[in-house]
C-alpha positions as CSV (number, residue, x, y, z in Angstrom):
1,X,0.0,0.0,0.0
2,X,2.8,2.3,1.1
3,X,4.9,1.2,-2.4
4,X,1.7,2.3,-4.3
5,X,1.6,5.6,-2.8
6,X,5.0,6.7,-3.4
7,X,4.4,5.5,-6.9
8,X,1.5,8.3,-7.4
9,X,3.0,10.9,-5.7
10,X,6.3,10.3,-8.2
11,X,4.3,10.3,-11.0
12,X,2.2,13.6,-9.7
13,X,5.5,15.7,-9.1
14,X,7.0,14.7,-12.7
15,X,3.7,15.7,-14.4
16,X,4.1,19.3,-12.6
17,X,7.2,19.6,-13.7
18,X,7.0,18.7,-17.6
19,X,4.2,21.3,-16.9
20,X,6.2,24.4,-15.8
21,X,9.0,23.6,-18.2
22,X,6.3,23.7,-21.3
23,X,4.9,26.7,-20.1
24,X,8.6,28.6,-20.0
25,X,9.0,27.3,-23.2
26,X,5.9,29.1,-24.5
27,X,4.4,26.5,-25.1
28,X,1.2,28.0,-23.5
29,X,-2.3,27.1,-25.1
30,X,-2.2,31.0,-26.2
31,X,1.5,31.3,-27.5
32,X,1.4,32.0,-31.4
33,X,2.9,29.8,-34.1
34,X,5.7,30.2,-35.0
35,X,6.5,30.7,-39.0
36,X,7.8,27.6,-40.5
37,X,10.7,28.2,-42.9
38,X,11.7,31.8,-40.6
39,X,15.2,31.3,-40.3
40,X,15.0,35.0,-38.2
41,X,12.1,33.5,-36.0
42,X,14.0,30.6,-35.4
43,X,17.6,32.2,-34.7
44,X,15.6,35.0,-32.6
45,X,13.5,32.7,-30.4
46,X,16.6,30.2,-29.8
47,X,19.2,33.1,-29.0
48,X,17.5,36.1,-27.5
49,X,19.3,38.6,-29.8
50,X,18.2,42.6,-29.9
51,X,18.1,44.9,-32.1
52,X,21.8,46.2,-33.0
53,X,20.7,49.9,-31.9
54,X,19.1,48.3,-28.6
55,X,22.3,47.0,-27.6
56,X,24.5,49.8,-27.5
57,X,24.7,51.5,-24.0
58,X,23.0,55.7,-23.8
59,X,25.6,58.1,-23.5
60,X,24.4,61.9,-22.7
61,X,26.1,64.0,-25.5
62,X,26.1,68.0,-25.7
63,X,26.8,69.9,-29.2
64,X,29.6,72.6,-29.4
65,X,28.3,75.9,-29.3
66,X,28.9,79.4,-30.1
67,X,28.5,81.0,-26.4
68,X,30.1,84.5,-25.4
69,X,32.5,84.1,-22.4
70,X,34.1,86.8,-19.6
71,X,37.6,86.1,-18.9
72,X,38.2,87.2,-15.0
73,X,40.8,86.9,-13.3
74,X,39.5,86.3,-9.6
75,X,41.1,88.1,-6.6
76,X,40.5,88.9,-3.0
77,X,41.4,90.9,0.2
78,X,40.5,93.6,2.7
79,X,38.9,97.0,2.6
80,X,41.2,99.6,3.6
81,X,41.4,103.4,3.4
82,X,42.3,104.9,0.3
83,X,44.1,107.6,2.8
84,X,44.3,107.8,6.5
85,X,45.0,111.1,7.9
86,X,46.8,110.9,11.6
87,X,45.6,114.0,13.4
88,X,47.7,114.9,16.0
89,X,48.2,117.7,18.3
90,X,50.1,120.4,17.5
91,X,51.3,122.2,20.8
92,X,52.2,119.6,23.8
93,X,51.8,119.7,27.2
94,X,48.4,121.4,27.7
95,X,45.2,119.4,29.3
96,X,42.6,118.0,27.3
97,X,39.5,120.0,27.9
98,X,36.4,118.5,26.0
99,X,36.7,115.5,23.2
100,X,34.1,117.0,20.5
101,X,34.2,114.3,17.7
102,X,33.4,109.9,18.4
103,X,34.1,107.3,15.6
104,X,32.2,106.8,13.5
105,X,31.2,110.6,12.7
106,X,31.2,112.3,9.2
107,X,33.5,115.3,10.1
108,X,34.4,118.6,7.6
109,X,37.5,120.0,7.3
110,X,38.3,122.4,9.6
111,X,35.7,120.7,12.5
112,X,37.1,120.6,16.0
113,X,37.8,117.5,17.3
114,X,39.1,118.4,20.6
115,X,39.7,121.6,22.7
116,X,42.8,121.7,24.8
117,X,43.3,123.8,27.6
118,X,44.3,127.7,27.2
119,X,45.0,129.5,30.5
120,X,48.6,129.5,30.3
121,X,48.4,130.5,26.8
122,X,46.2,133.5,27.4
123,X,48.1,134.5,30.6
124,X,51.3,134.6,28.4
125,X,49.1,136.9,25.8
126,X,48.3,139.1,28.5
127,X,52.3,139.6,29.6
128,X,53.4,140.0,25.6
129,X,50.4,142.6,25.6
130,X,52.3,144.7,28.1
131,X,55.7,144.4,26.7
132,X,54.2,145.5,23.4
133,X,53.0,148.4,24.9
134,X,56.3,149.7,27.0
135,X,58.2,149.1,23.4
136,X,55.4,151.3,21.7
137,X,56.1,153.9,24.5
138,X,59.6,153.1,24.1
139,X,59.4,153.9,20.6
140,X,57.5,157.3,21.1
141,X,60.5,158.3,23.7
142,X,63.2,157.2,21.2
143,X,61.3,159.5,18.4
144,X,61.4,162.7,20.6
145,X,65.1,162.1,21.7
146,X,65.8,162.0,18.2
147,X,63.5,165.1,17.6
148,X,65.7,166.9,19.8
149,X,69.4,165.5,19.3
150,X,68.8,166.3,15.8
151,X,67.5,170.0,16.5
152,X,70.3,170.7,18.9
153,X,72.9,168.8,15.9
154,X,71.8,171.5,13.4
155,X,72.1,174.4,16.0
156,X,75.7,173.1,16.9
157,X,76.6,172.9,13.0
158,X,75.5,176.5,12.0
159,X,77.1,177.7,15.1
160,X,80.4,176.1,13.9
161,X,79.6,177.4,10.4
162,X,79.8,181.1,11.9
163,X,82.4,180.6,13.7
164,X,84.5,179.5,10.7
165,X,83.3,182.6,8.7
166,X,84.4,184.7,11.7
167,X,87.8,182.9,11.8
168,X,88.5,183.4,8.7
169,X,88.0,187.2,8.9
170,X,90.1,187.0,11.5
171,X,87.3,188.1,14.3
172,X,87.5,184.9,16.2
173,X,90.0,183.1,18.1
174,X,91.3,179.6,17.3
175,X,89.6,178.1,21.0
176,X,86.4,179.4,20.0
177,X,86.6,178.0,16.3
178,X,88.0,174.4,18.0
179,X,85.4,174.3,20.8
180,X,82.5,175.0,18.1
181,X,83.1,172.1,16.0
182,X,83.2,170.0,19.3
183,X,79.8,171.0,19.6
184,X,78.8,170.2,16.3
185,X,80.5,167.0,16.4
186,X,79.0,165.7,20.0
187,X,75.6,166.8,18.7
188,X,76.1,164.8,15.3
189,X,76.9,162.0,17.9
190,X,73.9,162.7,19.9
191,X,71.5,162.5,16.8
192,X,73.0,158.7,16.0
193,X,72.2,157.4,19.4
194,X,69.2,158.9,19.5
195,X,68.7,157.1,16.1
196,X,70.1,153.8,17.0
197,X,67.9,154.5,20.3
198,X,64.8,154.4,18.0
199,X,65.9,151.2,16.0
200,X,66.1,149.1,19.1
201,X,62.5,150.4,20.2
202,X,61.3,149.3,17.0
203,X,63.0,146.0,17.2
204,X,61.7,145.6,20.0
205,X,58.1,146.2,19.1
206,X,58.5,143.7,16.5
207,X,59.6,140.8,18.6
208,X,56.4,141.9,20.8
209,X,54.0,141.3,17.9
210,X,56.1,138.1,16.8
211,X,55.5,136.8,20.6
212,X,52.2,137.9,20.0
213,X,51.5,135.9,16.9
214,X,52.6,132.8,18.3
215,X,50.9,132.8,21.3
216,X,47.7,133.6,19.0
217,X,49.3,130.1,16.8
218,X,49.3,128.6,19.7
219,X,45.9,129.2,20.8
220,X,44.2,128.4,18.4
221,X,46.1,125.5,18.3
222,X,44.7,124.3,21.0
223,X,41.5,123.9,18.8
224,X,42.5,120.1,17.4
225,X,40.8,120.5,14.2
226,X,40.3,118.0,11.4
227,X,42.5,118.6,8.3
228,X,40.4,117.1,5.9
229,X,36.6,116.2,5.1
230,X,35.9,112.3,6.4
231,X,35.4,110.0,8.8
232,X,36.6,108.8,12.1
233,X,37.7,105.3,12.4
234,X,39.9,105.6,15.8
235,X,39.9,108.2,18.7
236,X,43.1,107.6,21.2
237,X,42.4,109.9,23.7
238,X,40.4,110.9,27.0
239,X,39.4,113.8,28.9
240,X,41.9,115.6,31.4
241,X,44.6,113.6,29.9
242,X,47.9,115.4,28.4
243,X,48.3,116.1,24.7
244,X,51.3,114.6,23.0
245,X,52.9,114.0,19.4
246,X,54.8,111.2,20.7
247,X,52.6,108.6,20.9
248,X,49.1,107.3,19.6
249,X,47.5,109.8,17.2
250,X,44.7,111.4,18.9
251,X,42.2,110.8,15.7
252,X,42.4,108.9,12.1
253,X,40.3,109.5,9.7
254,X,39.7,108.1,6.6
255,X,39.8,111.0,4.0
256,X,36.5,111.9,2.4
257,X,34.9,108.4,3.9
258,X,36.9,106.7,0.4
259,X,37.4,103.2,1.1
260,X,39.1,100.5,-1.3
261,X,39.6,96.6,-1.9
262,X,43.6,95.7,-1.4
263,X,43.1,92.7,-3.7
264,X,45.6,89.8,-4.2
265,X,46.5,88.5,-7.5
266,X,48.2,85.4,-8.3
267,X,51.6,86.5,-10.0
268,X,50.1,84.5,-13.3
269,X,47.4,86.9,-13.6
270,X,49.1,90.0,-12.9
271,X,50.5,90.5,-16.7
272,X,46.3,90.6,-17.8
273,X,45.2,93.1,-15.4
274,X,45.7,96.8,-15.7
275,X,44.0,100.1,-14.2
276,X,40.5,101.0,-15.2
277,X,39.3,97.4,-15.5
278,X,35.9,97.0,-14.2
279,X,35.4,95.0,-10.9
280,X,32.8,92.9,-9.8
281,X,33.0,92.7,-5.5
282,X,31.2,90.2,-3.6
283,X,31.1,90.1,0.9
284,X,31.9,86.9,2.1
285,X,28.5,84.7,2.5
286,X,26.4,87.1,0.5
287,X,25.1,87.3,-3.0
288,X,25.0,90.9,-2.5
289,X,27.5,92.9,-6.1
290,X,29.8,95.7,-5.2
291,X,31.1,97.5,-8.6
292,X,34.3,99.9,-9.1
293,X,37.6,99.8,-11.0
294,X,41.3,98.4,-10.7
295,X,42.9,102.0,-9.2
296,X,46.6,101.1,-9.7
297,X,49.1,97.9,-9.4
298,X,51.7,97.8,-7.0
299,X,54.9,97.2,-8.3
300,X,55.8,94.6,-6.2
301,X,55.3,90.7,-5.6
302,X,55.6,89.2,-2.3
303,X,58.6,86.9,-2.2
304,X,57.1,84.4,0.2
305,X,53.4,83.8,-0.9
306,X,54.3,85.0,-5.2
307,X,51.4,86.9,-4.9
308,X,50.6,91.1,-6.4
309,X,48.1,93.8,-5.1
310,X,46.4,95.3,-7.4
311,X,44.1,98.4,-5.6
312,X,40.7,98.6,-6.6
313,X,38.3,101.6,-5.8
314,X,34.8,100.8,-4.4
315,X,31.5,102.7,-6.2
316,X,29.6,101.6,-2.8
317,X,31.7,102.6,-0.2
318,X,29.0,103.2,2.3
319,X,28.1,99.5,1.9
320,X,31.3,98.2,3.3
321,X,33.6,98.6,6.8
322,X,37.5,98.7,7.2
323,X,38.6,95.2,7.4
324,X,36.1,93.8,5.5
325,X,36.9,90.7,3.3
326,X,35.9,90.8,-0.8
327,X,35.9,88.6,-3.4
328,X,36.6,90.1,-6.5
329,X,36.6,89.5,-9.7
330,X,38.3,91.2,-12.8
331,X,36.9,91.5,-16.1
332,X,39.4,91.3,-18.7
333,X,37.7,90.8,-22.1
334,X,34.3,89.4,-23.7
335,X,34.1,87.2,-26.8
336,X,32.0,85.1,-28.6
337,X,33.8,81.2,-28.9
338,X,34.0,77.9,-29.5
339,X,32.3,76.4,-25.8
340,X,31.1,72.8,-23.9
341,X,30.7,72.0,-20.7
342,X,33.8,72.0,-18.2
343,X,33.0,68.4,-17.6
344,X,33.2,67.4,-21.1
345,X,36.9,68.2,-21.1
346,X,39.4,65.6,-19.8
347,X,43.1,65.2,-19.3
348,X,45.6,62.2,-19.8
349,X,49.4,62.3,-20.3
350,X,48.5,63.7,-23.9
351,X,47.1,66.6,-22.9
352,X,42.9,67.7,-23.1
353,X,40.6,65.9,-25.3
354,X,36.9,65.0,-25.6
355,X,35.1,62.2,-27.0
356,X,33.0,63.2,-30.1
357,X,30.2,61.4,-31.4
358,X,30.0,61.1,-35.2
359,X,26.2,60.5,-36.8
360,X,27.0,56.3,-36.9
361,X,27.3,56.9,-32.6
362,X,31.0,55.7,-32.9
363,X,33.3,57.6,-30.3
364,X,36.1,59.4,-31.6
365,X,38.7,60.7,-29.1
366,X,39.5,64.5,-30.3
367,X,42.6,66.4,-28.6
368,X,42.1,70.1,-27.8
369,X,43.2,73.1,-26.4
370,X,41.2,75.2,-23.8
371,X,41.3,78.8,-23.3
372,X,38.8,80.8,-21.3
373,X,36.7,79.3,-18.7
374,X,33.5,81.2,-17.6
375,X,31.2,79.5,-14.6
376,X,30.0,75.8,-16.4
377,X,31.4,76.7,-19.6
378,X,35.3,76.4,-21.0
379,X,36.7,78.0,-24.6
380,X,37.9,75.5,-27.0
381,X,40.6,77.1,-28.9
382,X,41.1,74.2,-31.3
383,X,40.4,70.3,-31.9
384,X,36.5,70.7,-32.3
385,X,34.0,72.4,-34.5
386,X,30.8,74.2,-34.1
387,X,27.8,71.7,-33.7
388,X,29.9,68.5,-33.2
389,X,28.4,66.2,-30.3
390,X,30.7,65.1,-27.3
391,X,30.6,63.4,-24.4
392,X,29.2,65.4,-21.7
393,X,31.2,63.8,-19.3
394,X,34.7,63.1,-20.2
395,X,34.7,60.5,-17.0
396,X,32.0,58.5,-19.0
397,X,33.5,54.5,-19.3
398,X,33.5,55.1,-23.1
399,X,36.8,54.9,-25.5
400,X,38.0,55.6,-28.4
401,X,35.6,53.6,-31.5
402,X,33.5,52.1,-29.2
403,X,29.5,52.7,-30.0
404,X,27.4,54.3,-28.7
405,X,23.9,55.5,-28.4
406,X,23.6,59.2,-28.2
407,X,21.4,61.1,-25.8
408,X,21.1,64.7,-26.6
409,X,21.4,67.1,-23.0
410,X,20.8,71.0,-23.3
411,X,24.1,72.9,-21.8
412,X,24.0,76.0,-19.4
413,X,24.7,79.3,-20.2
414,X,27.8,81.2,-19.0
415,X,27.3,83.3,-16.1
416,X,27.6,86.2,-16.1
């Protein structure tokens, strides 16, 4: 009974299987015939083959295009001061009496920053008053004494002149001749003290009005006053403290508010850029545009990190701070080239190349040279041709005639 089973169930799990394998082999009640006689039936039913197209693995292609490139050269560095102006005191030694001007203000020139004491300075005015006075008095004195050395002087020489006349007519003695030109001549001497008298009170007039006029330099040098139109970035002093050249200035401005980007240039680039190029600034984290201009070039390069400062002025300057960090970038030029996609460039030992893609799909490997490269986009200067198709990925697992089955991609523009 037991043998008979197994016998059944054999015979059960054999029918199941010639079954499944009839079905797989589409042998199925609604498979259709296949022709007789179709040797392409026959070879494609018993092999599986596709299509040839079918078989050849999708590659993503972009044409080369016509597409008008900026070539910058890109730089950056910190906002600094076109000028700073140190303002310093220019008489020492007196107190500080107010401080007038914070940072941060927008001063004019000729604004008062800070008033220093002037007691001492007006107490000396008051002393240099007086000795101007006694020399005008002096002066007045002098004058009369001269008034009267030169009256009596031309008294004594007429007297001598008569006395000669009456000498010669033999009506006067010799004494009286002799002691007449003594007369004359002390009065002569008389009149050139009295002269020299009157130059000394003048001189000395005119050292009281030059005291006078520094002391006045003086005080109103105790008005610290701004030499130029700007603003005030540091302030190095206190109230009640002592003015002094020798150490911190008291204020720095930065002349007329100007600020500019001191931008450094790889040493490559340097030879492309030159004044009056347009600037395009960006802060650090920010999409926000800052324009100006390349100012000047300094002449030198730094021997440690090979790189050159060019100075660039800043149209916005009330957008950015001292010490600020830019990104800038220098236009040089604008042309219409030869352009793919950066991607679809790649190196070897040989140099650049890209994989074309000729009509039949076979891959063609191209060597070319690359010139300027503008956000997605890099110039082809030679290897290629307008409309040609290329790999848009040079990293693609393609080579050199194998074939392919082009997919057609749209490229991005060049930013701007």
């Amino acid at each position: 009974m037991t043998s008979n089973r197994k016998t059944i169930l054999l015979a059960g799990v054999a029918l199941l299987a010639l079954i499944v394998v009839w079905s797989l082999a589409g042998g199925g009640p609604d498979a259709p015939p296949s022709e007789v006689g179709d040797p392409a039936a026959v070879t494609g039913q018993e092999s599986g083959a596709l299509p040839q197209s079918a078989s050849r693995p999708a590659i993503s292609v972009v044409p080369v295009t016509l597409a008008v490139l900026h070539d910058r050269v890109r730089a950056s560095g910190l906002v600094v001061a076109v000028e700073r102006v140190l303002v310093q005191p220019q008489i020492e030694g007196q107190p500080i009496d107010h401080i007038l001007a914070e940072v941060g203000d927008h001063v004019a020139a000729g604004a008062v920053l800070a008033q220093l004491s002037d007691t001492s300075l007006k107490l000396q005015k008051s002393q240099l008053v007086a000795s101007r006075a006694a020399a005008v008095a002096l002066i007045a004195q002098a004058e009369a004494q001269l008034v009267e050395a030169q009256s009596a002087a031309d008294e004594a020489n007429r007297a001598r002149n008569r006395a000669d006349q009456l000498r010669k007519q033999g009506n006067l003695s010799q004494a009286a001749l002799d002691q007449a030109n003594s007369a004359a001549t002390s009065a002569s001497a008389r009149v050139t003290v009295a002269t020299q008298g009157a130059l000394a009170a003048k001189a000395q007039l005119e050292l009281a009005d030059a005291q006078l006029e520094n002391v006045e330099l003086q005080l109103n040098r105790t008005q610290v006053k701004a030499p130029f139109a700007g603003e005030i970035v540091e302030k190095n002093v206190v109230a009640g403290g002592i003015a002094s050249a020798a150490g911190s200035p008291m204020f720095v401005l930065v002349r007329d508010g100007l600020l500019e980007l001191n931008a450094d240039v790889a040493e490559q680039d340097l030879a492309r850029v030159s004044p009056g190029l347009p600037v395009i600034m960006r802060t650090a984290g920010t999409a926000v545009e800052l324009t100006g201009k390349v100012r000047l070039l300094e002449p030198s390069i730094d021997t440690v990190t090979r790189l050159g400062r060019a100075r660039i002025t800043i149209d916005q300057a009330d957008r950015v701070r001292s010490g600020m960090f830019l990104d800038a970038s220098i236009a040089i030029s604008e042309r219409e080239v030869l352009a793919v996609p950066i991607t679809a460039i790649g190196t070897d030992e040989q140099g650049g190349f890209v994989m074309s893609v000729d009509e039949k799909g076979q891959v063609h490997r191209l060597g070319v040279g690359t010139g300027v490269r503008d956000g997605d986009l890099v110039e082809i200067v030679y290897g290629v041709t307008k409309d040609m198709n290329v790999v848009a990925k040079a990293a693609s697992f393609v080579r050199d005639g194998d074939m392919v089955n082009p997919v057609p991609v749209e490229t991005a523009p060049a930013t701007n």
